[in-house]
C-alpha positions in Angstrom: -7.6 33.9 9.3 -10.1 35.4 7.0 -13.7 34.7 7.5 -16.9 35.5 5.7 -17.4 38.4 7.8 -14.6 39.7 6.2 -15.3 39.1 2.5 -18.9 40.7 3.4 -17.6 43.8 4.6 -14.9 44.4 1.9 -17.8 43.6 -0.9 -20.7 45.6 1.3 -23.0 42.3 1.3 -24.3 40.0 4.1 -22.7 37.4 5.3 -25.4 35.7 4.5 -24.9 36.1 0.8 -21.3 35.5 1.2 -22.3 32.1 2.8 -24.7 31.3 0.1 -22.4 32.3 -3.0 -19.6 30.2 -1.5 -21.6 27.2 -0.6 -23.1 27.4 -4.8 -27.0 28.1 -3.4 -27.2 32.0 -3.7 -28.8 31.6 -7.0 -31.8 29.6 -5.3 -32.5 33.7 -3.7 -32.5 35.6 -6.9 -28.9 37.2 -6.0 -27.1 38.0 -9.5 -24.3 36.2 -11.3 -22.3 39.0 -10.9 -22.3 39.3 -7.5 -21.5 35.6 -6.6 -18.9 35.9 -9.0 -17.5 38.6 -7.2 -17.9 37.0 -3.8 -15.8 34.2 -5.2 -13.0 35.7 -6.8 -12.5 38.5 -3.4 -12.9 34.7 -1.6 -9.8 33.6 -3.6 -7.8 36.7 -3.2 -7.8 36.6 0.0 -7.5 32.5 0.2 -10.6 32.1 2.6 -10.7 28.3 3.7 -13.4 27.3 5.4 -13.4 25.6 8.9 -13.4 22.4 9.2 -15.6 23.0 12.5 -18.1 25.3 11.0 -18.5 23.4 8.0 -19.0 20.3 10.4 -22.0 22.1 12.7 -23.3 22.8 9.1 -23.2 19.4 8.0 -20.8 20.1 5.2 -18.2 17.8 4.9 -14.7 19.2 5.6 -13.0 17.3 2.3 -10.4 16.6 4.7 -9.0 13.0 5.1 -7.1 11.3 8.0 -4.1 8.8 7.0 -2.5 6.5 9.1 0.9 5.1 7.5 2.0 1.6 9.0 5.9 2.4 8.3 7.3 5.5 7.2 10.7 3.4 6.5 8.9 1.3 3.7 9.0 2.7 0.4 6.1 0.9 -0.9 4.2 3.3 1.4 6.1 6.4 0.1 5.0 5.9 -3.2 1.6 5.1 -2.1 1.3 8.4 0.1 2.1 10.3 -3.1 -0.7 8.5 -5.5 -2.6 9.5 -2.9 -1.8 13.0 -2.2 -2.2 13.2 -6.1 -5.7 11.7 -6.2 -6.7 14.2 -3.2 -5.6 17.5 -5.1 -7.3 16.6 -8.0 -10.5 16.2 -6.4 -9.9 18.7 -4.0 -9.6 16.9 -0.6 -7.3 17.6 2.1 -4.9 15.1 3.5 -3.3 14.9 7.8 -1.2 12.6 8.1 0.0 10.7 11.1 2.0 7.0 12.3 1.8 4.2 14.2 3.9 4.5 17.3 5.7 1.2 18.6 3.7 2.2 22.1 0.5 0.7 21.3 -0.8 2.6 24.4 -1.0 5.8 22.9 -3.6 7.1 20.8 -1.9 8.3 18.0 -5.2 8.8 16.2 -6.8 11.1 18.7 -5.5 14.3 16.7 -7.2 13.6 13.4 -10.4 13.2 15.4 -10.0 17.2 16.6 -9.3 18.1 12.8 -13.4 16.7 11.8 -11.9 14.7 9.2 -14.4 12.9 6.8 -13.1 9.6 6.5 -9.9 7.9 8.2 -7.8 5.5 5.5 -5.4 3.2 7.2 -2.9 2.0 5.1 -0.6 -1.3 5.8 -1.4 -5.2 6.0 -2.3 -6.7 9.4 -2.5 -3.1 11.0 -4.9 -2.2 13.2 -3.6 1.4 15.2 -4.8 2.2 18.5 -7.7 4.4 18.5 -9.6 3.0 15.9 -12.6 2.3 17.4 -13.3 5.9 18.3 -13.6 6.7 14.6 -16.5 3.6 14.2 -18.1 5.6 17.5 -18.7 8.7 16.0 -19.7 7.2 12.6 -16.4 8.4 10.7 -15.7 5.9 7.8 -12.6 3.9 7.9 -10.9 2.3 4.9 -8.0 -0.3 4.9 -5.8 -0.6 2.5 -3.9 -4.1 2.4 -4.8 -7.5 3.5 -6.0 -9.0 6.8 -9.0 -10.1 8.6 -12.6 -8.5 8.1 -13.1 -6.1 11.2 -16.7 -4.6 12.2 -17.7 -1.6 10.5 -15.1 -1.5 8.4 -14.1 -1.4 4.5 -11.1 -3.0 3.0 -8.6 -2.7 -0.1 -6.2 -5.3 -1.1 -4.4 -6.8 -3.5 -5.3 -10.7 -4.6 -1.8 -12.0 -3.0 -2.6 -15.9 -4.4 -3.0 -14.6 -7.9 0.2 -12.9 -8.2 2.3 -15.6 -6.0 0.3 -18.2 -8.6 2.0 -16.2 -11.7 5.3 -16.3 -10.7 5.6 -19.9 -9.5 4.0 -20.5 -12.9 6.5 -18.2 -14.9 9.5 -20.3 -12.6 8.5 -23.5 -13.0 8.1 -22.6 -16.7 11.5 -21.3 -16.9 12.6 -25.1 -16.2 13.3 -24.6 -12.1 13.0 -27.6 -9.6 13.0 -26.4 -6.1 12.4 -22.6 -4.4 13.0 -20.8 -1.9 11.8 -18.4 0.4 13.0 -15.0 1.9 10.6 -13.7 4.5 10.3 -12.7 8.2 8.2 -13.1 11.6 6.1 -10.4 10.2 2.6 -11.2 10.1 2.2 -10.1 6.2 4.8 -12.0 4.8 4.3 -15.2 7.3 1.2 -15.1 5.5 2.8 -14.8 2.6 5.2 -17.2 2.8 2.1 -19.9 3.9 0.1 -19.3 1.0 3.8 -19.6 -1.3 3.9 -22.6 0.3 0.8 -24.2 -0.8 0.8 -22.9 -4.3 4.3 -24.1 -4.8 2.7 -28.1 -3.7 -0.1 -27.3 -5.8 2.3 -26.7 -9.0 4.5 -29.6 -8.2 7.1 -27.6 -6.8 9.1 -28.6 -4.1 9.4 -25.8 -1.1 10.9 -27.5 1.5 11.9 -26.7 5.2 15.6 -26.1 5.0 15.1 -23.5 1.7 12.9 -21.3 3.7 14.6 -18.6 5.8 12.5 -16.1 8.1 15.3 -14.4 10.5 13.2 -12.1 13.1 15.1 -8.8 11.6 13.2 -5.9 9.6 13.3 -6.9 6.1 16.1 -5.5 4.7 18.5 -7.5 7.6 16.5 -10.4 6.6 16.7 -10.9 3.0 20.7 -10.2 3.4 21.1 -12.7 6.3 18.6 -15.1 5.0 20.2 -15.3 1.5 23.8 -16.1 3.3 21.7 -18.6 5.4 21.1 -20.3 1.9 24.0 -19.9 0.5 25.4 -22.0 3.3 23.6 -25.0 1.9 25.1 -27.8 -0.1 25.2 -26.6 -4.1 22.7 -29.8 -4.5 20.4 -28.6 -1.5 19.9 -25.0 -2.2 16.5 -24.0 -4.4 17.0 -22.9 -7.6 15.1 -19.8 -7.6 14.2 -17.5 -4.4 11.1 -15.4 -3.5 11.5 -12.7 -1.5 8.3 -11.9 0.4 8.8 -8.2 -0.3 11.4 -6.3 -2.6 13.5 -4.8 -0.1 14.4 -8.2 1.2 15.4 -9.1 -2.8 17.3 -6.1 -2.8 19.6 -7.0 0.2 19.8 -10.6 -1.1 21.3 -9.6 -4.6 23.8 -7.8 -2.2 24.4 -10.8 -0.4 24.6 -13.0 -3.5 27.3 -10.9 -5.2 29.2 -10.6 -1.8 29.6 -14.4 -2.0 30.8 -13.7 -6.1 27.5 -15.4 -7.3 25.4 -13.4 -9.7 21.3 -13.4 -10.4 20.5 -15.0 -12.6 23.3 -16.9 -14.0 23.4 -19.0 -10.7 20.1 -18.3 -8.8 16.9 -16.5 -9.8 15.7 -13.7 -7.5 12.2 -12.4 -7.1 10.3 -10.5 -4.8 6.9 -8.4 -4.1 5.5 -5.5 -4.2 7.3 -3.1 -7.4 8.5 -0.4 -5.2 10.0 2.0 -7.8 13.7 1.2 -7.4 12.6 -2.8 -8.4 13.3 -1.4 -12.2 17.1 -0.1 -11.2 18.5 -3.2 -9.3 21.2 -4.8 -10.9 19.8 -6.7 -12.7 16.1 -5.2 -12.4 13.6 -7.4 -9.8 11.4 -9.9 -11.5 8.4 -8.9 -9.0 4.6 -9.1 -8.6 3.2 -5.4 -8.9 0.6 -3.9 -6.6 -2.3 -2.2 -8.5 -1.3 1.2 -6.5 -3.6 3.4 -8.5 -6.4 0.9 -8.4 -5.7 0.4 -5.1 -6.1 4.0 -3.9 -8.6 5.0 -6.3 -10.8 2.8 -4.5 -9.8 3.4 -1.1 -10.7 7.2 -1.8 -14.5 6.4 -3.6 -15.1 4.1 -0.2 -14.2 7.2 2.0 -15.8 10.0 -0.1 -18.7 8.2 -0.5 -22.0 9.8 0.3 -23.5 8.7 3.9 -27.1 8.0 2.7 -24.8 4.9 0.6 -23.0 3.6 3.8 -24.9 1.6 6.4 -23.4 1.9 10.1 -21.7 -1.4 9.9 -21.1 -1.9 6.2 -18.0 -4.1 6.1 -17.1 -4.1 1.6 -14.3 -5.8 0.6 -12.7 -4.8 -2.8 -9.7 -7.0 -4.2 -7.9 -6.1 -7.3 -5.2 -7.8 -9.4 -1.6 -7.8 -9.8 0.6 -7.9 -12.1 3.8 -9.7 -13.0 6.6 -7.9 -13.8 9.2 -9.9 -15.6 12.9 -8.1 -16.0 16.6 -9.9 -15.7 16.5 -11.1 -12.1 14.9 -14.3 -13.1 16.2 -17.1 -15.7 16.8 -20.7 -16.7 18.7 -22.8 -13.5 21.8 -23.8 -15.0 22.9 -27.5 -14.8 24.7 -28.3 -11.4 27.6 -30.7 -11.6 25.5 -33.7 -10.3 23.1 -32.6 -13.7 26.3 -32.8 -16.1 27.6 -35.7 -15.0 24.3 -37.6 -15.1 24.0 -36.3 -18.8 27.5 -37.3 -19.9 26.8 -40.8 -18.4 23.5 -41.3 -21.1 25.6 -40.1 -24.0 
């Protein structure tokens, strides 16, 4: 590993200088452009990087960041990890990333704390990893990314989850339909999902009732398939005309489900889900869906954690919620008339 001994006795300078040229202060001590030019470019022939450890008994902040992914199997969090990683090369920051373990016994975090890491950003709803508190201990900042409820000490990113479930019962109940459903699972994000759905719907005049909500306890992809043939079990008259998945994976596996039982989306049930994950657009037909704010999202995760100490207080707790979007494409459309409809329609003619 080369060090600034090294770059000092290729150029014949002090280490001192070499220090000073690297860290942009040998100009304060009257050394020449010239030189510190030179220090830099031999410093980038060589790629010197600096140690995280030195640089922390300095006080200089590593521009390394820890990130602690929920689900690796989730492909909203793939395409988050890249904004990310995009975000941290253009400001020149430094990403480790680690899991959570099902073992909530281990300390899955205790690595990043050996790599002096400037900030910790833990990203998925309702997650809290083991190990967490060590970061608040040593005064590391942590940032959350996704909803859930305030914790001590630390900041929080999220999307506003009534606004966008307010837009799409709005755009339904515009498109003329009478009665939803719900797609969701025993995981704490979407139950509370699926309860604030539920209250919306009320508020809008929709009806959401019991017997058009399944939640199978399976991951989400088992559960949108099995919960859609769950509702496709019901009487034509009983089932909702237009479902909500509580993420997009689970509307994914239910279009599957719905054209297994040779129904199609829309022409005899709308389909819509959360989230945008990027194959939303190539479902056939592409997901109606509330989008997350990703870059929003991130950019302000990353400001929280880069932030300068002297604006951080030892148990500042800021919340920042942005807005999503609707996304309207194919997978949603007017309920077509059920038999029970027609007949009542011939009989007033």
């Amino acid at each position: 590993m080369i060090t600034q001994k090294d770059i000092a006795r290729r150029l014949g300078v002090s280490q001192a200088l070499v220090s000073r040229a690297l860290a942009g202060t040998a100009g304060q001590i009257g050394a020449a452009p010239a030189t510190i030019q030179r220090i830099r470019e031999t410093a980038a022939q060589l790629n010197y990087r600096p140690s995280a450890a030195a640089l922390t008994l300095r006080g200089t902040p590593t521009r390394t960041l820890g990130v602690v992914i929920k689900d690796f199997d989730d492909p909203f969090f793939g395409h988050l990890i890249g904004t990310l990683q995009g975000l941290a090369l253009r400001r020149e920051h430094s990403l480790i990333l680690t899991g959570a373990f099902a073992d909530q016994r281990s300390d899955e975090l205790s690595a990043l704390l050996k790599h002096q890491v400037d900030g910790l950003l833990v990203v998925g709803s309702d997650f809290i990893p083991h190990g967490l508190a060590a970061f608040l201990q040593h005064g590391i900042p942590v940032v959350l990314i996704g909803s859930g409820a305030k914790m001590p000490g630390v900041c929080r990113v999220a999307m506003d989850e009534a606004h966008g479930l307010r837009q799409l019962v709005a755009h339904l109940k515009q498109l003329g339909h009478r009665q939803l459903g719900v797609l969701s699972n025993q995981a704490a994000p979407n139950r509370r999902r699926q309860a604030l759905l539920a209250k919306l719907a009320q508020q809008a005049g929709l009806p959401l009732p019991v017997h058009c909500m399944a939640a199978p306890p399976l991951t989400a992809p088992e559960a949108g398939y099995q919960g859609m043939q769950q509702l496709l079990q019901l009487e034509a008259h009983r089932r909702p005309t237009a479902i909500l998945a509580m993420e997009d994976v689970m509307a994914q596996t239910a279009l599957r489900a719905l054209f297994e039982a040779g129904l199609q989306a829309p022409r005899d049930l709308s389909i819509a889900g959360i989230d945008d994950i990027p194959a939303a657009a190539m479902t056939i037909p592409a997901l109606t869906t509330i989008r997350q704010p990703m870059q929003k999202m991130v950019e302000a995760a990353f400001e929280l954690l880069v932030r300068p100490a002297e604006q951080r207080t030892a148990r500042q707790e800021q919340q920042v919620v942005v807005q999503p979007e609707l996304i309207i494409r194919e997978s949603c459309g007017r309920p077509h008339a059920t038999a029970d409809d027609t007949l009542k329609g011939k009989a007033t003619t």
